[in-house]
KOLVEXSE-664560 format. One record per atom (N, C-alpha, C): residue in three letters; y, x, z. Coordinates in steps of 0.001 Angstrom, whole numbers, padded with zeros to 6 digits, always signed. Layout:
ALAYXZ ...
This chain:
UNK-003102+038732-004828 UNK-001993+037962-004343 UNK-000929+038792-003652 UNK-001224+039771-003133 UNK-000169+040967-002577 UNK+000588+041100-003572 UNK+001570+041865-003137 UNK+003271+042166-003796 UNK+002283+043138-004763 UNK+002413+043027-006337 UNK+001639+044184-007076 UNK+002895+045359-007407 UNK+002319+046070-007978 UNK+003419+047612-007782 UNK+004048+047229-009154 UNK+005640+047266-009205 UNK+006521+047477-010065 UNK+007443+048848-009802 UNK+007660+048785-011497 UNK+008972+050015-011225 UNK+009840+049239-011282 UNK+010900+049661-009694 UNK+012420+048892-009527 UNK+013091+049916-009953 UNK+013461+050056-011596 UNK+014690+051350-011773 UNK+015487+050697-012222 UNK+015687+048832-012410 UNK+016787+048452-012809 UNK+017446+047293-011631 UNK+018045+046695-011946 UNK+019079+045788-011394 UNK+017898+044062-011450 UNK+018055+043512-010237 UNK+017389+042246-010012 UNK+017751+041177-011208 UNK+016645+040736-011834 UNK+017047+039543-012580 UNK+017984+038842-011418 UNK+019205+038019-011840 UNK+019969+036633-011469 UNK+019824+035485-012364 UNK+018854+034978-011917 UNK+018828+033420-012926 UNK+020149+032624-013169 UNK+020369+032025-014250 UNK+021791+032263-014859 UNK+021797+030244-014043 UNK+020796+029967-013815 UNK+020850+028352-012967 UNK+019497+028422-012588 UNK+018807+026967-012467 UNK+017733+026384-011661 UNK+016931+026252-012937 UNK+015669+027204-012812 UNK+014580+027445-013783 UNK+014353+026091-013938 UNK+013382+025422-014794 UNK+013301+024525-015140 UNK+011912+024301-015240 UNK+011000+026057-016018 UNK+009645+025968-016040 UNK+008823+026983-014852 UNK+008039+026770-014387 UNK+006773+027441-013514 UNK+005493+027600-014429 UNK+005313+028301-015031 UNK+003293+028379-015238 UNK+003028+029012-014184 UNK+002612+029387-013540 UNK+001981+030292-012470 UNK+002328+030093-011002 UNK+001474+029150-010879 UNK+001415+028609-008917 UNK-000035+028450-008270 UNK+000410+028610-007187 UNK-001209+028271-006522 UNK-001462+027380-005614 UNK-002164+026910-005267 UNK-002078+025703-003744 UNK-003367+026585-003540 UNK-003713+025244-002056 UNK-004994+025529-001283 UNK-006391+025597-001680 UNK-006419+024787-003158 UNK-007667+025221-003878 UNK-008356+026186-003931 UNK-007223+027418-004435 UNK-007600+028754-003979 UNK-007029+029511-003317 UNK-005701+030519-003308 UNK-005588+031543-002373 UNK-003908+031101-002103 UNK-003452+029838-002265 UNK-002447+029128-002212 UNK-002470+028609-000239 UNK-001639+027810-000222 UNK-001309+027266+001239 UNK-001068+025856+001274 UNK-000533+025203-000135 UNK-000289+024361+000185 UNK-001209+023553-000472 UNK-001468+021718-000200 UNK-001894+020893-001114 UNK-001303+020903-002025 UNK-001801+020233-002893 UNK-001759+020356-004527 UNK-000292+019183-004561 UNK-000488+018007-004023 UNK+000693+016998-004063 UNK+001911+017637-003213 UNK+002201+018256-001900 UNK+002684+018685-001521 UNK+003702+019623-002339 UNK+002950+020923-003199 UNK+003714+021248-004232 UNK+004267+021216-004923 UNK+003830+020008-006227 UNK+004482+019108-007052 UNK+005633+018756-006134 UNK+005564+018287-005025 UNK+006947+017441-004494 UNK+008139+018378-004702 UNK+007163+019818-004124 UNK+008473+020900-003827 UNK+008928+021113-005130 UNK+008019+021487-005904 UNK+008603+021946-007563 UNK+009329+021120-008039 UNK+009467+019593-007946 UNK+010260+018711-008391 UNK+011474+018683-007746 UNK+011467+018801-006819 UNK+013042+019121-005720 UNK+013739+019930-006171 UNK+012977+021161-006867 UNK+013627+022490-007201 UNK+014501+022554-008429 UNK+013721+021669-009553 UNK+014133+020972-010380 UNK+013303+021614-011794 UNK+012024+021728-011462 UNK+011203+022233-012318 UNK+010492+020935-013068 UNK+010862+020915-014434 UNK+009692+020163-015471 UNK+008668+020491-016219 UNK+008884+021110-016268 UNK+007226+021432-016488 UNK+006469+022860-015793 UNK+005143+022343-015272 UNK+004232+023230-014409 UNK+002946+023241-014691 UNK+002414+024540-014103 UNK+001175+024781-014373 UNK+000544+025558-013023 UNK-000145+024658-012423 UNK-001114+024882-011162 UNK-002132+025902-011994 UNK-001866+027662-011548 UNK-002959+028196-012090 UNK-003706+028706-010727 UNK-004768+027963-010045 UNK-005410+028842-008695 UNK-006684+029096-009983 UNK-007225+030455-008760 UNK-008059+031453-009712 UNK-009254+030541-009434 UNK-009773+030640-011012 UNK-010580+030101-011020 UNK-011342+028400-010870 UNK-010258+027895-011006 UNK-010030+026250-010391 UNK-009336+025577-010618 UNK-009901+024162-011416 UNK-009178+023210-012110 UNK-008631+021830-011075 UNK-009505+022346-009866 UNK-009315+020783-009294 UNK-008472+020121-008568 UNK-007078+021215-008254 UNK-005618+020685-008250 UNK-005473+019819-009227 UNK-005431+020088-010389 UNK-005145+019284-011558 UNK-005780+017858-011852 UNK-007160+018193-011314 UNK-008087+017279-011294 UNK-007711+016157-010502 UNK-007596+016485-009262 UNK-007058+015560-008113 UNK-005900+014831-008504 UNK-004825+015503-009111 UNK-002964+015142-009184 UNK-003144+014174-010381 UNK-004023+013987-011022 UNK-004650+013271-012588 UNK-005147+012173-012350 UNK-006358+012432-011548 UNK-006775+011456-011336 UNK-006863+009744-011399 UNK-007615+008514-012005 UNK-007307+007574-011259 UNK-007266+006906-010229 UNK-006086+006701-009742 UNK-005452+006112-008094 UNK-004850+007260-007478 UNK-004629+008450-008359 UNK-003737+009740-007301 UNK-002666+009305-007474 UNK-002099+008236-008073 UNK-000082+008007-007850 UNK+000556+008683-008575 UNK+001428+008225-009374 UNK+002131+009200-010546 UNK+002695+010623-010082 UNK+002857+011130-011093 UNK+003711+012326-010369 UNK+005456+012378-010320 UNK+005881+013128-009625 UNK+007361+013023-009693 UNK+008063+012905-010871 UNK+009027+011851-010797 UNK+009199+011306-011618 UNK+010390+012980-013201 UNK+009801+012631-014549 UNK+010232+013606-015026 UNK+009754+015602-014934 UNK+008399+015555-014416 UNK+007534+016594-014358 UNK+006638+016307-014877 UNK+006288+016972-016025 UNK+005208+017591-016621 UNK+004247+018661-016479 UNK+002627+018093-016008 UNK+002028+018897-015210 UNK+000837+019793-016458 UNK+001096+020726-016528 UNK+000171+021626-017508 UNK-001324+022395-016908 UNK-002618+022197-017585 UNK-003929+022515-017075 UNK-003737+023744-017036 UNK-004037+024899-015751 UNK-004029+025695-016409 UNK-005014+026472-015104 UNK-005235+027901-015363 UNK-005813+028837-014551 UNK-005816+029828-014355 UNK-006322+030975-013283 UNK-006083+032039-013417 UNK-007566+033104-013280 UNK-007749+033510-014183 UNK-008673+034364-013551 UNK-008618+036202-013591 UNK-009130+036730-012959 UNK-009740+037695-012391 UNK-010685+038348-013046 UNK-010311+039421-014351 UNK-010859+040152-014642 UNK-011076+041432-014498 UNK-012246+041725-014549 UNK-012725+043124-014267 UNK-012948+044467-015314 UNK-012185+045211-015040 UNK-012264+046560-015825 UNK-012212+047715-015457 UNK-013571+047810-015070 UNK-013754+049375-014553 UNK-013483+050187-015252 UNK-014118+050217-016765 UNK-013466+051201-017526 UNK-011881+051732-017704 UNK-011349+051160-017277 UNK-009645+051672-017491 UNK-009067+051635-015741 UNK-009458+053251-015563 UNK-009479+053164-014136 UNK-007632+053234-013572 UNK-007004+053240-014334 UNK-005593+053351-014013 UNK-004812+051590-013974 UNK-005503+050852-014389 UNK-005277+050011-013853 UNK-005311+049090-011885 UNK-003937+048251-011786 UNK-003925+048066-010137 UNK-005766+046995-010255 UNK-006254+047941-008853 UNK-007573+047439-008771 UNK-008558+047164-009758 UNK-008004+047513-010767 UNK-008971+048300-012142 UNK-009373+046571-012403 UNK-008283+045826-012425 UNK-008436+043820-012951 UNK-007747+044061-013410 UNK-007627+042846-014714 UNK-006392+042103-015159 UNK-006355+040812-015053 UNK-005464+040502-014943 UNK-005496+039006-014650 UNK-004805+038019-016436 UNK-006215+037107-016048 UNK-005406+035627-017061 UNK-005556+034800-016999 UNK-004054+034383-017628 UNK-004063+032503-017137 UNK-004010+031639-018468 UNK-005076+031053-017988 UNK-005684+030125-019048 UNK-004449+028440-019377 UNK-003786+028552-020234 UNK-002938+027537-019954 UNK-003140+026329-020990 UNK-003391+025338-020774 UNK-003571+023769-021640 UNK-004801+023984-022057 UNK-006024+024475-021027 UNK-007376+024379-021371 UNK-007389+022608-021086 UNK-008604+022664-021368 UNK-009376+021054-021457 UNK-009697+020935-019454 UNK-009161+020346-018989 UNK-010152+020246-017397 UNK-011661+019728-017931 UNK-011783+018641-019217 UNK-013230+018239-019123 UNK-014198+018441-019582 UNK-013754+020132-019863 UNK-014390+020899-020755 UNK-015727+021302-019918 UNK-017042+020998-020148 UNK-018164+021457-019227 UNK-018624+022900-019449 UNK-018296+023326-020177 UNK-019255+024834-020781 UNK-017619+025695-020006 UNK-016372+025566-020281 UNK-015511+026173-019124 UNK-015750+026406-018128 UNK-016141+024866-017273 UNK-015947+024803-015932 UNK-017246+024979-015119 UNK-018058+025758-016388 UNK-019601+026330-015751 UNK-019572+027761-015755 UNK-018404+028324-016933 UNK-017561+029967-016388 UNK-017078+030165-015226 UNK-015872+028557-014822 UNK-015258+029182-013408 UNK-016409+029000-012063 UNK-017051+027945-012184 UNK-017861+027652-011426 UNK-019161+029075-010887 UNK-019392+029731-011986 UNK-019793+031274-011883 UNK-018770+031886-010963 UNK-017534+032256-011589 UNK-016670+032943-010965 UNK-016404+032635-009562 UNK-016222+030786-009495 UNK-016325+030611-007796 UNK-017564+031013-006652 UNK-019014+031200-007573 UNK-019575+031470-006595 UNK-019695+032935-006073 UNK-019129+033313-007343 UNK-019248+035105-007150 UNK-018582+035737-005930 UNK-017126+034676-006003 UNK-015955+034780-004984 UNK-016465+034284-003737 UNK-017177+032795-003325 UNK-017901+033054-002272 UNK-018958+033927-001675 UNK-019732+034532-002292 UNK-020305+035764-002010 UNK-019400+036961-001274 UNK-018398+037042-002353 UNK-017610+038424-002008 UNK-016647+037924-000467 UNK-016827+036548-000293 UNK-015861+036599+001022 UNK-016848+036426+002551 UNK-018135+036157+002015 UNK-019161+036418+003183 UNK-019199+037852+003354 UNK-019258+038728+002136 UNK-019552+040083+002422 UNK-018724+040919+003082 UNK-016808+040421+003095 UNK-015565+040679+003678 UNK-015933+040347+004996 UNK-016319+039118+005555 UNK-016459+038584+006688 UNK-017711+039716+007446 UNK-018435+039824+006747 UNK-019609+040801+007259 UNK-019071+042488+007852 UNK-018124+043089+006411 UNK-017899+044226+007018 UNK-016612+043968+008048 UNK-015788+042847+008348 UNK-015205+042446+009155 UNK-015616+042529+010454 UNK-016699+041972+011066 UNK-017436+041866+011644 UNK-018304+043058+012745 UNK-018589+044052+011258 UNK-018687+045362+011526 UNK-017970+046640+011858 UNK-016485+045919+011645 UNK-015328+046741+012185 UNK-014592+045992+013767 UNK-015687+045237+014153 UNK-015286+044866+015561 UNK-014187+043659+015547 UNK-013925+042994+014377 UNK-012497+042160+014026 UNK-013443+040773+013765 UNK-013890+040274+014122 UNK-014899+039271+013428 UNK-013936+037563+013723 UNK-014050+037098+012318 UNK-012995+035930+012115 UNK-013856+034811+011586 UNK-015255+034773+012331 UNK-016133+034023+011517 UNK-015989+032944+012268 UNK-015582+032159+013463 UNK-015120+031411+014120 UNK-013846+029952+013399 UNK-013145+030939+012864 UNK-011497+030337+012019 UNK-012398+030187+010823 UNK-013271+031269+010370 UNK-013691+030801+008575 UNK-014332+029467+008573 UNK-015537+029063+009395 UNK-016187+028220+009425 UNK-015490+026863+009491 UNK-014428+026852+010263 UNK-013068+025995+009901 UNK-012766+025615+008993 UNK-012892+026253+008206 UNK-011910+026013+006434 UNK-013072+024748+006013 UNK-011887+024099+005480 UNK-012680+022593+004760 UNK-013439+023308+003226 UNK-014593+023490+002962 UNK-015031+023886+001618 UNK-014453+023050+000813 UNK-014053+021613+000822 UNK-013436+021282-000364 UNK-012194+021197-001337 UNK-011945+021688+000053 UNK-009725+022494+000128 UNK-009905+023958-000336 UNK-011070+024491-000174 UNK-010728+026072-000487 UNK-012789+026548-001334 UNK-012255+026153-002203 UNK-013724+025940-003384 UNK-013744+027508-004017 UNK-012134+027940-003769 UNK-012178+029468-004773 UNK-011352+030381-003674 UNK-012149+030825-002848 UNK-011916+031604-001559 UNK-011464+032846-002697 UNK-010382+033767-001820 UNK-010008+034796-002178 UNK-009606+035633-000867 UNK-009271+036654-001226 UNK-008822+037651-000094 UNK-007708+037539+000781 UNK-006793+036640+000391 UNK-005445+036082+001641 UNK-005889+035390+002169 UNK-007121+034440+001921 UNK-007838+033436+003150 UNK-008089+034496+004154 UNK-009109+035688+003758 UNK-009379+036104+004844 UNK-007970+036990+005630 UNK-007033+037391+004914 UNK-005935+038344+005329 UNK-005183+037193+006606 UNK-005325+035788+006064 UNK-004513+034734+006775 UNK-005268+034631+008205 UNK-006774+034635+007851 UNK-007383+034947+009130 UNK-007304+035704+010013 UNK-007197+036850+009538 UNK-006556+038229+010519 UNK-005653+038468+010892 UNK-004318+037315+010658 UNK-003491+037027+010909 UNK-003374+036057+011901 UNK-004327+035069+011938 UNK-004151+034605+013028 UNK-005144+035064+014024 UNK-005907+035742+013985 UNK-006853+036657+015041 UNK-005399+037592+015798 UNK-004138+037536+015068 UNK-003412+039034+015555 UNK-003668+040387+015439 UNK-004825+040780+014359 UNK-005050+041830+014146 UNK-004079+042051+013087 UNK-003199+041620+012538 UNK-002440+042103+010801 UNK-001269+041384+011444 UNK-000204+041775+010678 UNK+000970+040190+010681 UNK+001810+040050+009720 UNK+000563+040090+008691 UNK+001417+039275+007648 UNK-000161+039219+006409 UNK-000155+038796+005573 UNK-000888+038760+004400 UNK-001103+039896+003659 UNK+000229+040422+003509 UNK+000555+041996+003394 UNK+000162+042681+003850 UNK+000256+042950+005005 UNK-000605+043674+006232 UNK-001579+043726+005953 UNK-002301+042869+006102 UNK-003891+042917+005839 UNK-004823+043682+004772 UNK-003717+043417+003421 UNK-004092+043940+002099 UNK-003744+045435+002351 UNK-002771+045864+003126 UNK-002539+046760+003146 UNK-003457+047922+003945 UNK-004008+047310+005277 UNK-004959+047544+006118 UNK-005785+047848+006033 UNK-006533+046769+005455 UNK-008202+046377+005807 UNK-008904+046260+004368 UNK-008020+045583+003740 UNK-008647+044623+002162 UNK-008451+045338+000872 UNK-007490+046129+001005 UNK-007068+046554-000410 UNK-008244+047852-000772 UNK-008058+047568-001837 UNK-008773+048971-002672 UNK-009138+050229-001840 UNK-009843+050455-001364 UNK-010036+051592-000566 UNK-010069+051471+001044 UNK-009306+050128+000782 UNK-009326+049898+002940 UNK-011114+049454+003329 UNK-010971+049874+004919 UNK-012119+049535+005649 UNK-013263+048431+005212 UNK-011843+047358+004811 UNK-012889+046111+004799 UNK-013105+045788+002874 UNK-012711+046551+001976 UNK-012985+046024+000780 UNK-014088+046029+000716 UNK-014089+044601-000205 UNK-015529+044587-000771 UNK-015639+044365-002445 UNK-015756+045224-003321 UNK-015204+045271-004807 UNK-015635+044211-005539 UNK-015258+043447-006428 UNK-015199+042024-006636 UNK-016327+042414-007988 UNK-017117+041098-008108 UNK-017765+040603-009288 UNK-017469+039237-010225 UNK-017551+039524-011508 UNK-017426+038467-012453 UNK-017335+038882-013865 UNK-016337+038430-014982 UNK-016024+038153-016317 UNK-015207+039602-016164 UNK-015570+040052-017615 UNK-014020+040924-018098 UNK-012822+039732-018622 UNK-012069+040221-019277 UNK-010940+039943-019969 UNK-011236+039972-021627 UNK-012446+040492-021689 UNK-012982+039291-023104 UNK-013576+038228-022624 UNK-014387+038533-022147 UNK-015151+036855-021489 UNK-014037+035995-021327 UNK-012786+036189-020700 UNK-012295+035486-019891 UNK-010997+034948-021145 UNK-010951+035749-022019 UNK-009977+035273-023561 UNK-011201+033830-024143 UNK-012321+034673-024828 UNK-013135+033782-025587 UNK-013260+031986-024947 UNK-013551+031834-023377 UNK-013714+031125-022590 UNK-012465+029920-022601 UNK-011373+030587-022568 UNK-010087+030167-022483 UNK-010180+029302-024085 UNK-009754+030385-025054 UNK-010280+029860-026318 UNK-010919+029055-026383 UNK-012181+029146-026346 UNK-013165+027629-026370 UNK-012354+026786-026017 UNK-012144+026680-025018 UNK-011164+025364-024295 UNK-009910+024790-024287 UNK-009565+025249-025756 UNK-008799+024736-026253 UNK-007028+025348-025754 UNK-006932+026196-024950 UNK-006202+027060-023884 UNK-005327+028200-024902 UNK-004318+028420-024088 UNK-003490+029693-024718 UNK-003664+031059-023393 UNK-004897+032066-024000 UNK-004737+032969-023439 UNK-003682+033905-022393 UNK-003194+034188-021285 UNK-001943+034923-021266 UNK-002160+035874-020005 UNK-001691+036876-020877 UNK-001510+038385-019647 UNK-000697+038202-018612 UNK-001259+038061-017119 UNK-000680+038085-016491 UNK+000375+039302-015766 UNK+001643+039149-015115 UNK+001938+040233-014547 UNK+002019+041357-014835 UNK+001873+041975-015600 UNK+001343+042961-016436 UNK+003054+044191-016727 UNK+003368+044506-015593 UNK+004927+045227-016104 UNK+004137+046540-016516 UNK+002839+046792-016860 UNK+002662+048049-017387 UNK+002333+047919-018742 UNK+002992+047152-019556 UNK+002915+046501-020895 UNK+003148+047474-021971 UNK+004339+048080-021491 UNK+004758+049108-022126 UNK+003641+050082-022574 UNK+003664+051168-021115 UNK+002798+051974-021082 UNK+001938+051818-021524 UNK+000819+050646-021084 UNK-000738+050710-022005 UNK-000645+049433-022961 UNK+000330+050112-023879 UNK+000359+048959-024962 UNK-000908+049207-026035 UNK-001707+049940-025784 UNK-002534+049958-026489 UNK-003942+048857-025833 UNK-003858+048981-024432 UNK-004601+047562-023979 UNK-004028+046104-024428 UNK-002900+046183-024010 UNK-002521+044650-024339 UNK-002886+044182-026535 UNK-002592+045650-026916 UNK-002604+045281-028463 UNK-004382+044750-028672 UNK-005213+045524-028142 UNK-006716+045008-028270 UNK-006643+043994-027812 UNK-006020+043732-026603 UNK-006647+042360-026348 UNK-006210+041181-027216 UNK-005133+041362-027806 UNK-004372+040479-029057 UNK-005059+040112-029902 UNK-005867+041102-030479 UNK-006634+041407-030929 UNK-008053+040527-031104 UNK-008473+040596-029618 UNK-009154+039907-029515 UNK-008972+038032-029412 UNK-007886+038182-028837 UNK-007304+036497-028993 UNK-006276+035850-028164 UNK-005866+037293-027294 UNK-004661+036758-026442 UNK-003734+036659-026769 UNK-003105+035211-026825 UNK-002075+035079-027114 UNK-000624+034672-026871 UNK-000798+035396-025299 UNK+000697+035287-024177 UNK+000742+036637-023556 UNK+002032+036939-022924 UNK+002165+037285-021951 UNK+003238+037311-021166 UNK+003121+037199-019797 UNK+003791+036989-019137 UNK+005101+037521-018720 UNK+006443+037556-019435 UNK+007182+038007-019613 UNK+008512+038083-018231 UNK+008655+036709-017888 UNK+009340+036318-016635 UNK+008627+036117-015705 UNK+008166+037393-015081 UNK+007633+037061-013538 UNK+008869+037121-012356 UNK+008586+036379-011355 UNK+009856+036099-010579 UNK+009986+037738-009763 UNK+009476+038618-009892 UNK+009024+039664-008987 UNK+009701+041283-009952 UNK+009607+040919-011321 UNK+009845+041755-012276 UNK+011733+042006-012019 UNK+011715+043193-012074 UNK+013332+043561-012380 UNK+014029+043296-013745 UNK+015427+043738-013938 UNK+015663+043290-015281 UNK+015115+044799-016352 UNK+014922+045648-016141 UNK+014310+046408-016998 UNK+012968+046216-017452 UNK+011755+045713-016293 UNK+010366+045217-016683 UNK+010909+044021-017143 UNK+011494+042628-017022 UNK+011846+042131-017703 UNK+012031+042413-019777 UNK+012994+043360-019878 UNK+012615+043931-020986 UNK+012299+044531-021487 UNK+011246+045570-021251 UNK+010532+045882-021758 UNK+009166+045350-021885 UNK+008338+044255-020740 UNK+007784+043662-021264 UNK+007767+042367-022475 UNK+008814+042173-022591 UNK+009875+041350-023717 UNK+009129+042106-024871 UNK+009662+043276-025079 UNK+009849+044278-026031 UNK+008261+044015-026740 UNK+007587+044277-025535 UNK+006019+043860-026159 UNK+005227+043216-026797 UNK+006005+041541-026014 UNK+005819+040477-026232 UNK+006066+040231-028068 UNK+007352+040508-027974 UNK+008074+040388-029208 UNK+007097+041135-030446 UNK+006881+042447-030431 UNK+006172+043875-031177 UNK+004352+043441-031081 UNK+004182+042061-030647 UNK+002728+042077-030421 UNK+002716+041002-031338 UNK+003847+039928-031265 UNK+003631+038661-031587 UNK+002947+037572-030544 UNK+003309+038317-029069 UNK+002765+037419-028345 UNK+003648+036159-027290 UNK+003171+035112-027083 UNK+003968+034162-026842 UNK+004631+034505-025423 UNK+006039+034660-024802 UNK+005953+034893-023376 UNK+005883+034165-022820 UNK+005736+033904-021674 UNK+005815+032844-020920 UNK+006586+033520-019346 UNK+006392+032733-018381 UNK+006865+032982-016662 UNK+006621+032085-015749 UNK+006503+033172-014448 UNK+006172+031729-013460 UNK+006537+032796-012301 UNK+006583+031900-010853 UNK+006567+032317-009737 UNK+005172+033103-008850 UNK+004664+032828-009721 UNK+003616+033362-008934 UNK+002913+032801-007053 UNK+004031+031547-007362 UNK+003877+031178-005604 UNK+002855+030881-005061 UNK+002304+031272-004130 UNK+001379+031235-002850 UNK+001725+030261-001768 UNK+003212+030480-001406 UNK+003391+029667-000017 UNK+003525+030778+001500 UNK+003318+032291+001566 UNK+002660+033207+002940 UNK+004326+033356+003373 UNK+005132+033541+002348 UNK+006348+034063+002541 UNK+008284+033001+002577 UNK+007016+031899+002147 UNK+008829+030873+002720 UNK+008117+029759+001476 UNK+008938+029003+001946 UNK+009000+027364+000587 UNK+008632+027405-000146 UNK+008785+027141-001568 UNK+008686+027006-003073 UNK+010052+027059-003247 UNK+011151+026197-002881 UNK+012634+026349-003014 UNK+012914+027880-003072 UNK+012760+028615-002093 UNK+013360+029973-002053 UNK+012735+031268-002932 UNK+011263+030423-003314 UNK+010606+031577-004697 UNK+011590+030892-005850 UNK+011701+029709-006181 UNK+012264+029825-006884 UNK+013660+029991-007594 UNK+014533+029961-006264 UNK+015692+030460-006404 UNK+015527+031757-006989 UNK+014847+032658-006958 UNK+014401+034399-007931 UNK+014077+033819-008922 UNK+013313+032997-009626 UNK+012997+032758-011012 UNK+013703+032652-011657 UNK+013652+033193-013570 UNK+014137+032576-014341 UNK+013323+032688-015615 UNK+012992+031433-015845 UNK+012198+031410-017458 UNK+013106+030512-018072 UNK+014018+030609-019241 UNK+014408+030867-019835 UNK+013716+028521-020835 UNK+014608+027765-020861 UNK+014019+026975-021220 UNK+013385+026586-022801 UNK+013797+027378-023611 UNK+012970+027195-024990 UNK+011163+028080-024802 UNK+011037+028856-023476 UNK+009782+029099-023115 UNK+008781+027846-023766 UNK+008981+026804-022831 UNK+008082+025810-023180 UNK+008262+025499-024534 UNK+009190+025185-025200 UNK+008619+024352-026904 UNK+007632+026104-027810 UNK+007869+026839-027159 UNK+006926+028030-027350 UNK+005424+027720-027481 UNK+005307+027398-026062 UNK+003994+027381-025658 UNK+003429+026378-026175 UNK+004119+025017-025814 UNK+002879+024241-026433 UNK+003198+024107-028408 UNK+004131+024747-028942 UNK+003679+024988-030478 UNK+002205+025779-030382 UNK+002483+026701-029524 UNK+000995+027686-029574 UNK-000202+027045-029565 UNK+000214+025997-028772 UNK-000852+025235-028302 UNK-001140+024288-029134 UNK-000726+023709-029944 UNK-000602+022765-031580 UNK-000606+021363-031021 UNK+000508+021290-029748 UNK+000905+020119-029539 UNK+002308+019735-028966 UNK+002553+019025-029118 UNK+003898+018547-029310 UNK+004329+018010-027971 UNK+005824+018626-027669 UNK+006482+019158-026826 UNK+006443+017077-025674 UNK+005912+017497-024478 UNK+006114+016202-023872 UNK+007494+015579-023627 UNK+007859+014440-023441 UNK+009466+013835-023126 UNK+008963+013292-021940 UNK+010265+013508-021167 UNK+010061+013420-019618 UNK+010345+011852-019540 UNK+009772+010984-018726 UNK+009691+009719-018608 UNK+009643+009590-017250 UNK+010300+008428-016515 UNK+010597+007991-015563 UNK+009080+007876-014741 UNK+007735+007730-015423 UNK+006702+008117-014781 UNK+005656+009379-014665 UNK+006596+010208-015252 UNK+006132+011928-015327 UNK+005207+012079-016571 UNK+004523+012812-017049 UNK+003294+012727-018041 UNK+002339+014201-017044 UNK+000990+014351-018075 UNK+000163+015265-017924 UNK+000054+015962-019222 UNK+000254+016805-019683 UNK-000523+017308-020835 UNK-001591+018105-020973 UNK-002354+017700-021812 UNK-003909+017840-022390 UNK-004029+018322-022971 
């Protein structure tokens, strides 16, 4: 969730107006801040139609906002299943934190053999944040007081800004950043190196479920275009082209990729919530609006029409 490393050698994307699409957000499910309805409100203010709640590892934003008796959604937003996970690749040690990340987009939520992958992945992640809390603990900083706090059913897919947010309010860090920078990141005091799925597991899985694979974040597209081409390969079939964070040169050259791979792009904000509104991430965005009739062709379904009582797509 930290700022990941880009090359800034070009000039800031300027969104040419008010993005329209988000895939890539998070709430409190997992390493997000806000409720799941709360968000939607903001994304609809912003003037976003279609979205995709991807917290790692966790469908049950979606689940909840779906629901019967959760109340329609804002009116003219279209809410897309989607997820993020956290893959592991030790072998390609030049990768940031030797992961890649993907987001699983228009999987099935009622897919059971999926949601017994993420359900793995969530417990792996609770493990790894007792073991944070432990060497926490052991560095004299102990935040086990505030953790025990956290509602388990608001935060099912604990990640590492829960605990950074903690150390933030202990006053040991001051900021989320801080922390990663400190204590948590790759090599700091308090890491504790994560377990789960590679990025085949985590394609095939997606697949099953009916989902459009997609590389997240990824401005090193270029460079190890020979990773992204295997994984194509194997069945991915996005990547993330408009991240709100990307300059206009990673902008195109991950384009360039996209295009030379045959892979679908997509974009999102990437929002969390640590650093201001949803309004002001997305004033930096721009995805580009024929994105969506993209995606869901990929997806072999047909593009939703916005209706005075919002839709979901499945």
């Amino acid at each position: 969730m930290p700022s990941r490393r880009h090359d800034q050698a070009s000039d800031p994307v300027l969104p040419p107006g008010p993005s329209t699409i988000d895939l890539h957000t998070h709430t409190l499910r997992s390493d997000g801040v806000l409720e799941p309805r709360v968000l939607v409100e903001a994304v609809a203010a912003a003037g976003v139609g279609l979205l995709a709640i991807t917290d790692h590892d966790d469908l049950s934003a979606y689940r909840e906002l779906t629901a019967p008796g959760a109340g329609p959604l804002p009116a003219g937003l279209t809410l897309l299943p989607g997820v993020e996970i956290n893959c592991l690749t030790a072998s390609v040690p030049r990768l940031w934190e030797s992961e890649l990340h993907v987001l699983g987009l228009g999987v099935d939520p009622a897919d059971d053999r999926f949601e017994a992958t993420l359900a793995g992945q969530r417990s792996r992640r609770r493990e790894r944040f007792a073991r944070t809390l432990d060497r926490l603990r052991e560095l004299g900083m102990p935040v086990d007081d505030l953790a025990a706090e956290l509602d388990p059913a608001a935060t099912a897919s604990l990640g590492r800004p829960t605990v950074a947010r903690l150390l933030q309010a202990k006053g040991h860090v001051t900021s989320v950043e801080d922390g990663f920078t400190r204590y948590l990141g790759r090599g700091r005091p308090a890491y504790v190196p994560r377990e789960g799925i590679g990025p085949h597991e985590a394609i095939d899985a997606i697949r099953a479920a009916g989902g459009l694979p997609v590389l997240a974040h990824f401005s090193e597209a270029r460079a190890l275009i020979a990773i992204v081409r295997e994984l194509r390969d194997r069945g991915l079939g996005g990547l993330e082209v408009y991240y709100r964070t990307f300059d206009q040169g990673v902008v195109a050259s991950v384009r360039r990729v996209a295009t030379e791979l045959g892979l679908v792009p997509t974009g999102g904000s990437d929002y969390h919530g640590d650093t201001g509104p949803y309004a002001a991430a997305h004033a930096e965005l721009w995805v580009p609006p024929e994105v969506g009739a993209r995606l869901f062709a990929a997806l072999g379904r047909s593009v939703p029409v916005s209706d005075p009582t919002a839709t979901t797509a499945r």
